[in-house]
Structures are given as structure tokens and as C-alpha cells.
N, C-alpha and C positions, 0 to 999 in steps of 0.2 A: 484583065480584071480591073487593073488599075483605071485604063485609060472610062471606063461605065462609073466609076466613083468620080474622078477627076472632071466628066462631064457633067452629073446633077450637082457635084457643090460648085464649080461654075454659073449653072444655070439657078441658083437659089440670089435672092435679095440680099443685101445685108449681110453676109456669110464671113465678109471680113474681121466682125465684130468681134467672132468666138476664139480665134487665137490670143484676142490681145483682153479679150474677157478670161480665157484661163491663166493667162501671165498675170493679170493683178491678182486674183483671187489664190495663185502660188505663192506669190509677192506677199499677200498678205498672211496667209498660213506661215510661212517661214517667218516673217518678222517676230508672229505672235508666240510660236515655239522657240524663236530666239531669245525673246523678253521673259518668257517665263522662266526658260531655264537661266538665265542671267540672273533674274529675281528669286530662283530658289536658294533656298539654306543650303550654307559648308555639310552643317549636319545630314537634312535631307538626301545630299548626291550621296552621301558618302554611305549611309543605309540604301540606296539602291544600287550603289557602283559593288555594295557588298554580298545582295541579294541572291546571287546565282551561289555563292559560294559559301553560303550559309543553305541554302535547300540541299546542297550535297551532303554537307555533314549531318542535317538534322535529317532529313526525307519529309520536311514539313510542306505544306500544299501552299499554294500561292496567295497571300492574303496582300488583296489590294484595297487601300486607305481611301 
């Protein structure tokens, strides 16, 4: 099975592209999930680091801001 995959992306142009096209585009997702939460509020985490454990006592439904 392997070796019918392994021969059409051989035989494709360009095909080298898309590994190092999904490395930036991880690259960059991560960066941007890092900055935000670096740039979030003490307060903020600290209401979502709470979240799961305030729905158990209350039984209230999930309200997202």
C-alpha cells in the first residue's frame, strides 16, 4: 500500500514544498497561541484555569466571551 502512495508523490512536481509549507504555517500557529497567551490577563487565566470547577458546583452551561 505504502510503496502506490510513495510512487505518485514521487512522481508529482514540486511535492517537496508541502512538508516545509506545513512546518511554517505550525510555526506560525504556535507562535501566535504563544503571544496570546503570554499577552493574556493574571485575571483572565485565572477565570479560565477556574472554569471546569465552578461548572461542577454550579451545573451552569458553558458561556464563551
Amino acid at each position: 500500500m505504502l510503496r502506490f502512495i510513495k510512487h505518485n508523490l514521487t512522481s508529482m512536481l514540486d511535492i517537496e514544498i508541502y512538508p516545509l509549507f506545513s512546518l511554517v504555517l505550525f510555526t506560525i500557529f504556535f507562535a501566535l497561541v504563544l503571544l496570546y497567551v503570554w499577552k493574556m490577563s493574571k485575571e483572565r487565566s485565572a477565570e479560565l484555569s477556574a472554569t471546569p470547577l465552578d461548572l461542577e458546583d454550579n451545573n451552569e452551561a458553558i458561556i464563551i466571551q
